[in-house]
C-alpha positions in Angstrom: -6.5 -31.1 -42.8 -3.0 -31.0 -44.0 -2.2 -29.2 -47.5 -1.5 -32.2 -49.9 1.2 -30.9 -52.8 2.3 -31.9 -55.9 5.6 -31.3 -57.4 6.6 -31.4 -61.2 9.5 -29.9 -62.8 9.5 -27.2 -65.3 11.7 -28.8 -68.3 11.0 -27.5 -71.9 11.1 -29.9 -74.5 9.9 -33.3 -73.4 6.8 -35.1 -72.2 7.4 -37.1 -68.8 7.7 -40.9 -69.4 6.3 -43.4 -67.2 8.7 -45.0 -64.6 9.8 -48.7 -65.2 12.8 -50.3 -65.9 14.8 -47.6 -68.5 17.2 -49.0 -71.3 17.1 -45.2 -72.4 16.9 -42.7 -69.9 15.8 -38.8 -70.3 16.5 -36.1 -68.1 12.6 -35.6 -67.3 12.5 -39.8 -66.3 15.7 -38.9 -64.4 13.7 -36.3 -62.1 10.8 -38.2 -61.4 12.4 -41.3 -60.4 14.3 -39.4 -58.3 11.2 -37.5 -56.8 9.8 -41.1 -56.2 12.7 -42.7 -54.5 14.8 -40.3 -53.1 15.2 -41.0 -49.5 16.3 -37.0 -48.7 12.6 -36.0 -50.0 11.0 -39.3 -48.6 12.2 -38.2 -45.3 11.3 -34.4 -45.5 7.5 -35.3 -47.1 7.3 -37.3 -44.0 8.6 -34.1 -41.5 5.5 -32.3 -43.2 3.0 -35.3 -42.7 3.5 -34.9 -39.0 3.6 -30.8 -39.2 -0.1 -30.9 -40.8 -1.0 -34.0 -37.8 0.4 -31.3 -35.2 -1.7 -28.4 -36.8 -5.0 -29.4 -34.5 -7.5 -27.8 -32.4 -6.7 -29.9 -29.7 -2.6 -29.3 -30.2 -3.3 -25.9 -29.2 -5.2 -26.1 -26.3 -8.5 -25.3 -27.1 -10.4 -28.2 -26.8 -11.2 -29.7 -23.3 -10.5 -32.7 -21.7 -12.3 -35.5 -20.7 -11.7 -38.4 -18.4 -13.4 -41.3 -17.3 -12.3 -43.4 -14.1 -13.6 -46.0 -12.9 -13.0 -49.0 -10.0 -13.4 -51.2 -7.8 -12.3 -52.0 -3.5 -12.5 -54.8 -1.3 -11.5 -54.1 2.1 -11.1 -56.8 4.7 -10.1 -56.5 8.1 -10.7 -56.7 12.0 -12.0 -54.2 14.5 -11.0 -53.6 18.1 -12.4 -51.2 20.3 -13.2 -50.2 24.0 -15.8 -47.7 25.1 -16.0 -45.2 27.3 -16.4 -47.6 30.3 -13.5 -49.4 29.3 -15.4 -52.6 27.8 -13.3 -54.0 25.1 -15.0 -56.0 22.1 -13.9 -57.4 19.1 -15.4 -58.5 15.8 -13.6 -60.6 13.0 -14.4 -60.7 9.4 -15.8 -57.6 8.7 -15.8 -56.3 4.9 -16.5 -53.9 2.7 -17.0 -53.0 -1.1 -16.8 -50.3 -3.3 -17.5 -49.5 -6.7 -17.1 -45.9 -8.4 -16.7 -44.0 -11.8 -16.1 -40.4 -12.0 -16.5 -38.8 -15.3 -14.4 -35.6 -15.5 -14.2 -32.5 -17.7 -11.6 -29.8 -17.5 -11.9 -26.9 -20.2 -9.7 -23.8 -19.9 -11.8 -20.7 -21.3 -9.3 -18.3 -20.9 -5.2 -18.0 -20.9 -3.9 -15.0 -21.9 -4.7 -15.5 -25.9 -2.2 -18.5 -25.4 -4.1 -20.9 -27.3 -4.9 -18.5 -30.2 -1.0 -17.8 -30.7 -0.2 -21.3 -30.2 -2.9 -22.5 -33.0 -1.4 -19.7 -35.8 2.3 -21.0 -34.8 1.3 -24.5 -35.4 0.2 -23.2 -38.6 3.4 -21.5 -39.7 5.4 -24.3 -38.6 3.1 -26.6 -41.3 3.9 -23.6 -43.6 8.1 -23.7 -42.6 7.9 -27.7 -43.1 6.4 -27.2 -46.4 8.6 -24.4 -47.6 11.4 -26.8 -46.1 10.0 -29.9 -48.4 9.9 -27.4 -51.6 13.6 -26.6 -50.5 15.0 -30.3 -50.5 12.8 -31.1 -54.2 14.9 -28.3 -54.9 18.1 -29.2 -54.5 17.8 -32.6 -55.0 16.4 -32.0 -58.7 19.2 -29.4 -59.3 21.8 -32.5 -58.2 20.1 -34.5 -60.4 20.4 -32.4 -63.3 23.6 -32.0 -62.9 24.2 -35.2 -62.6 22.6 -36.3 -65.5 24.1 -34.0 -67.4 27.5 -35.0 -65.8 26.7 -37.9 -67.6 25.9 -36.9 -71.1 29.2 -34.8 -71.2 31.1 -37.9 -70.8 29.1 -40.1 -73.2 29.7 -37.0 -75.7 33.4 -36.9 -74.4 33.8 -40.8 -75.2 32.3 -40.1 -78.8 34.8 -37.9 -79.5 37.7 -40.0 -78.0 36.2 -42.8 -80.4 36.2 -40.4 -83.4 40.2 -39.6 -82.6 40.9 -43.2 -82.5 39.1 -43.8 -85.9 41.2 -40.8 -86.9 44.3 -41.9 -85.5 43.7 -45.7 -87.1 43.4 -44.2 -90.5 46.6 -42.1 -89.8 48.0 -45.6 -88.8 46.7 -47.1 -91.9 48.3 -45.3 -93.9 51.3 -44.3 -92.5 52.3 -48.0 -92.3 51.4 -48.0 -96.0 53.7 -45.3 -96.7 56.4 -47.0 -94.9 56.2 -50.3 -96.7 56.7 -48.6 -100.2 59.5 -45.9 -98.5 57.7 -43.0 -98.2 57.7 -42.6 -95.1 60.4 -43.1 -92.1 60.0 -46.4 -89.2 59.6 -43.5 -86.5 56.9 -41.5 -88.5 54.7 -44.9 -88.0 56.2 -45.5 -84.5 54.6 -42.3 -83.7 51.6 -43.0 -85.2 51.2 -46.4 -83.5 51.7 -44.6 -79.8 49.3 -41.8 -81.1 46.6 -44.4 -81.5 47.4 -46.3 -78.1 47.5 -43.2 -76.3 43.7 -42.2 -77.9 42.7 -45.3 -77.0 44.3 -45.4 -73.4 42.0 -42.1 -73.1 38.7 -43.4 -74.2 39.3 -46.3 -71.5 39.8 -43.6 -68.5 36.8 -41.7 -69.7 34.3 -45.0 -69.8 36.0 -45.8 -66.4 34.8 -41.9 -65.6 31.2 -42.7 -67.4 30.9 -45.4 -65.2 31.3 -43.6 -62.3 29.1 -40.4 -62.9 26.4 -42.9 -63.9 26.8 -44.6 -60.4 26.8 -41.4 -58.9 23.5 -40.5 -60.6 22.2 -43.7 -59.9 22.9 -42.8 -55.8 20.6 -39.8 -56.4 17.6 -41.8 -58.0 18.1 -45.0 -55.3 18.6 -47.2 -58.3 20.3 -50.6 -57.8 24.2 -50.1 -58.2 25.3 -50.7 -61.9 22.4 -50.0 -63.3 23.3 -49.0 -66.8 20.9 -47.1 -69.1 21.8 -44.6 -72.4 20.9 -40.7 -71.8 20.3 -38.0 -74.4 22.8 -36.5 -76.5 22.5 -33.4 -76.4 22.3 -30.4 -73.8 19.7 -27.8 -74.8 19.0 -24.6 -73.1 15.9 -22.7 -71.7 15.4 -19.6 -73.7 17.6 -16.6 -72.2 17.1 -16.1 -68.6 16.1 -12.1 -68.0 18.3 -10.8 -64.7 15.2 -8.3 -63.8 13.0 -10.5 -63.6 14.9 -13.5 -61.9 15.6 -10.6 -59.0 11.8 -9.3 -59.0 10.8 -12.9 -58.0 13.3 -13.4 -55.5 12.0 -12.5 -52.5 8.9 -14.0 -52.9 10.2 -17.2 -54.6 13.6 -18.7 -53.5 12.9 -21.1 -50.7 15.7 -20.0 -48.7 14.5 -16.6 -48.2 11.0 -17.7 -47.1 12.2 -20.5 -44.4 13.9 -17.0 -43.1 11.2 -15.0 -43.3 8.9 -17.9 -42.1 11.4 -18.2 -39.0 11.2 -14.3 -38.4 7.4 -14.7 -38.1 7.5 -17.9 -36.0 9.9 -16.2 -33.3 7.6 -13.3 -33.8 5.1 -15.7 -32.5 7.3 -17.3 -29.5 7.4 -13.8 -28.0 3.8 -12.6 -28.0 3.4 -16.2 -26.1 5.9 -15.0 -23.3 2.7 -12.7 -22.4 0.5 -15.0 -22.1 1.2 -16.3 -18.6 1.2 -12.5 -17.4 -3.0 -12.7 -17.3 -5.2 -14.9 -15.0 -6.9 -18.1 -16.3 -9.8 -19.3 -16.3 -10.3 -23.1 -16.2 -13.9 -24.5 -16.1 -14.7 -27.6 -14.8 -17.5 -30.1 -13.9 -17.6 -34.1 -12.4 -19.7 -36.9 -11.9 -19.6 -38.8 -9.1 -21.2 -42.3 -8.2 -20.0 -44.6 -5.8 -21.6 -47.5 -4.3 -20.4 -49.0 -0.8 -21.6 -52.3 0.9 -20.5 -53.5 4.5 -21.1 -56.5 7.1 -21.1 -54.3 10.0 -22.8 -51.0 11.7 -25.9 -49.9 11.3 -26.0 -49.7 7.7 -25.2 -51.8 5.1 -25.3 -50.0 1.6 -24.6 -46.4 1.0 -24.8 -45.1 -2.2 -23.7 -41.4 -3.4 -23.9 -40.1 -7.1 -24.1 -36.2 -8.3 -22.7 -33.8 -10.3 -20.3 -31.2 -9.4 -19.1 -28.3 -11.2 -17.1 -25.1 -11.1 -14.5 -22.5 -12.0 -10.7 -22.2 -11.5 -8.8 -18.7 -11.5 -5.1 -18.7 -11.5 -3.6 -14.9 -11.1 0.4 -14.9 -11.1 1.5 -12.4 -8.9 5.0 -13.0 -8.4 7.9 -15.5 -9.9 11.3 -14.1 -9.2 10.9 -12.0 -12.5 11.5 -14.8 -14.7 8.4 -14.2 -16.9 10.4 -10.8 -17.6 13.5 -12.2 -18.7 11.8 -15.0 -21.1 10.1 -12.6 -22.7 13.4 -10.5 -23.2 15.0 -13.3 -24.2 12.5 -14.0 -26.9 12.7 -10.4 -28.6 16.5 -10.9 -28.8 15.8 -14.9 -30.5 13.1 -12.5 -33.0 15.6 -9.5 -33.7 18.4 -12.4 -34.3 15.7 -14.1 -37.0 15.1 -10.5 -38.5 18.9 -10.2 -39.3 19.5 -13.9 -40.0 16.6 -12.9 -43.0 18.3 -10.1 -44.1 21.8 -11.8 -44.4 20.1 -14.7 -46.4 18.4 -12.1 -48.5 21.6 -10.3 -48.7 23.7 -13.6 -49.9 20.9 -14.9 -52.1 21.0 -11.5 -54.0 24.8 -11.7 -54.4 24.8 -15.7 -55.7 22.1 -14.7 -58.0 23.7 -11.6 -59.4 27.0 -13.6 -59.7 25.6 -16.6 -61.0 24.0 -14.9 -64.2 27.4 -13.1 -64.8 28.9 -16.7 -64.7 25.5 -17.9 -67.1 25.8 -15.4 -69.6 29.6 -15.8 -70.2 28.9 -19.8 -70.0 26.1 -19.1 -73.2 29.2 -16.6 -75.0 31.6 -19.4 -74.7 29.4 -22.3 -76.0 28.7 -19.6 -78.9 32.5 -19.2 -79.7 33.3 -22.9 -78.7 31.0 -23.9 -81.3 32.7 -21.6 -84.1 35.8 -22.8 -82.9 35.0 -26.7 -83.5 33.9 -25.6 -87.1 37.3 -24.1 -88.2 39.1 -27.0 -86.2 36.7 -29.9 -88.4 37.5 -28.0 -91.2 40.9 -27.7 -90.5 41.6 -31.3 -89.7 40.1 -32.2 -92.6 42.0 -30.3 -95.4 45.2 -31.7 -92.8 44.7 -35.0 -93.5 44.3 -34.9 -97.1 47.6 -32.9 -97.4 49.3 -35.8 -95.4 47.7 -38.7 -97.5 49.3 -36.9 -100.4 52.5 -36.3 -98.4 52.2 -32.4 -98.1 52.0 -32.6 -94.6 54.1 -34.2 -91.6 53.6 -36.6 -89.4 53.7 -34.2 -86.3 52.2 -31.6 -87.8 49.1 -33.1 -88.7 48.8 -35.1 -84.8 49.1 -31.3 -83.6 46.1 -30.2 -85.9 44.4 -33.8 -84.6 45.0 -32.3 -80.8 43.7 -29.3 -81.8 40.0 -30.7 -83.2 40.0 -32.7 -79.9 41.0 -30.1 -77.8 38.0 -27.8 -79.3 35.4 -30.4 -79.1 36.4 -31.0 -75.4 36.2 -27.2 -74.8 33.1 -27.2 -76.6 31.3 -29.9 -74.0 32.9 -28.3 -71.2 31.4 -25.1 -71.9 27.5 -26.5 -72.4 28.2 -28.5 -69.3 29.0 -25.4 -67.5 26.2 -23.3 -69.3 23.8 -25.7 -68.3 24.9 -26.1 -64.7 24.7 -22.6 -63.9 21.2 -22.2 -65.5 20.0 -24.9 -63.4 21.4 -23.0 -60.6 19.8 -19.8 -61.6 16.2 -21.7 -61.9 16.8 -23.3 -58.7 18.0 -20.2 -57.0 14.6 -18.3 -58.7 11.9 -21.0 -57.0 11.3 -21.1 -60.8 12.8 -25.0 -60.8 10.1 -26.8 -59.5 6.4 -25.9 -59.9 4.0 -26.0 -56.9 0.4 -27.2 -58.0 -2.3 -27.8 -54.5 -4.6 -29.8 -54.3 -8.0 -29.6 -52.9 
């Protein structure tokens, strides 16, 4: 039997909520509609449904095989013949019948260990299709993630394109105010008006944007297309990922490294069965026979036969043009190539990981200072407006200040966004993603 796996995500914070039809969406209902539906992961669950079905006794050779074959003659026809002294005769509708089954059994005992090698490679392919299934969860939930948080960016970015519109109204407001008691000039409030319409014109192209990131995410999960839902707000972090120990569990975690290693064995495999054919084997075998003829003519007219018959075959190659030779060379070549093709993936996986913290830590210093940032520019903006309500402030100078809070808040989402990515990348580079549970 087949392993049977289980696959849940390791996200802090939430429970997971029951698929149906979402009006609110979270990131943990996100994965496992898209571990349900996804047609990538369909398709490789179904590549390792057939890898456990190959994994048989029988695939491997060491069970025997048995036939059973049966049937049925009628044979009509006319006989002419002449003697010794030259007297011809005939005779005309002569017949005969025949009914047989055989029952056949062919068992080879012995083949060079072939059918010991080819039983454990069966195995490791079930293992490589496996590892390959963890892979594709893998990357699929890492898009997904993304994705989703692709999506709360915008929605944040749109709540802060609708702030600067409220922002830019009241500066409207009252600059159109100031202008009808003369406190103001008719291109201070021009400015203001074309202020406002360009805010807006931006919170239109980011919902146009929304709309597509949702669509995009909505791809990953095989929802129907426009399928609109809300998603969280906010984008929360793991507690700090440790370099040493991301690296210690490399090896032994990241799928890549062990569909390399996994191919290193399997070639391993595919050359000790280039020896195989270099020894004798031994077949055993044993029939039964019954047959049961009738005829019209001769001195008989039945003649039954039935028995059992049984024996060994020995094959011994002696000599094929040296071909066994170069398979087998061939093979340690394909085995050496998978031992290097491992250590380059090892090689690269180390280098993405090491880079991809350096890129994680700096993402976390920058939400950190994005965040102090946005404070000073709230602040800021603030104590701005009020100077320009009271007409201590310009026009300009107070739409630059405006730019400024938007600017910082923009920076600020950027920089979670980015954060957040690369720690996603970090757990799915780690095997540390996903979470592998068997069942018995």
């Amino acid at each position: 039997m087949g392993k049977i796996y289980i696959l849940s995500v390791l996200l802090v914070g939430t429970s997971l909520i029951a698929y149906g039809q979402p009006t609110s969406m979270g990131l943990e209902e996100a994965v496992a509609i898209g571990l349900k539906n996804n047609f990538s992961i369909q398709i490789a669950n179904n590549d390792t449904k057939i890898a456990g079905n190959n994994n048989t006794l029988g695939n491997a050779g060491f069970l025997p095989n048995i036939n059973l074959n049966g049937g049925i003659r009628e044979n009509a026809f006319s006989l002419d013949s002449k003697d010794q002294n030259g007297v011809s005769s005939q005779s005309d509708n002569l017949h005969s019948q025949t009914a047989s089954i055989t029952a056949t059994l062919d068992w080879t005992l012995f083949n060079g260990m072939e059918m010991f090698i080819k039983k454990e490679r069966l195995g490791s392919l079930q293992s490589l299709q496996e590892t390959s299934l963890r892979a594709t969860v893998e990357n699929k939930v890492s898009e997904i993630i993304t994705a989703y948080f692709a999506v709360v960016q915008l929605k944040n970015s749109i709540e802060v394109l609708q702030n600067a519109i409220n922002f830019s109204n009241s500066r409207y407001d009252l600059t159109r105010k100031k202008l009808q008691i003369g406190t103001t000039s008719e291109l201070a409030f021009l400015k203001s008006s074309t202020d406002l319409n360009a805010d807006s014109a931006a919170f239109l192209r980011q919902q146009v944007a929304l709309t597509s990131a949702k669509s995009k995410l909505n791809t990953l999960l095989v929802l129907e297309t426009g399928k609109n839902y809300d998603v969280t707000s906010s984008i929360r972090f793991d507690k700090i990922l440790d370099y040493a120990n991301l690296k210690e569990i490399l090896t032994t975690s990241n799928s890549q490294i062990s569909l390399a290693k996994q191919s290193v064995d399997i070639s391993l495999l595919d050359y000790r069965l280039t020896h195989s054919p270099q020894y004798p084997q031994i077949d055993f075998f044993t029939d039964y026979n019954f047959s049961r003829t009738s005829y019209n003519y001769g001195s008989s007219s039945l003649a039954v036969n039935h028995g059992p018959v049984i024996g060994l075959n020995l094959s011994l190659p002696v000599f094929d043009g040296l071909n066994k030779r170069r398979v087998a060379a061939n093979a340690k070549i394909d085995a050496e190539s998978a031992r290097l093709e491992y250590e380059q993936v090892l090689k690269q996986t180390e280098e993405a990981l090491w880079q991809l913290f350096n890129e994680y830590r700096t993402n976390l210093k920058l939400v950190t200072l994005e965040t102090a940032n946005l404070e000073v520019a709230k602040t800021t903006s603030k104590i701005s407006f009020e100077r320009f309500r009271v007409g201590e402030m310009s026009d300009y100078e107070l739409r630059d200040i405006q730019l400024s809070e938007l600017e910082a808040e923009n920076s600020l989402l950027v920089a979670q966004f980015q954060a957040k990515k690369s720690e996603t990348e970090l757990l799915r580079l780690s095997g540390k993603l996903i979470q592998t549970k068997q069942l018995n």
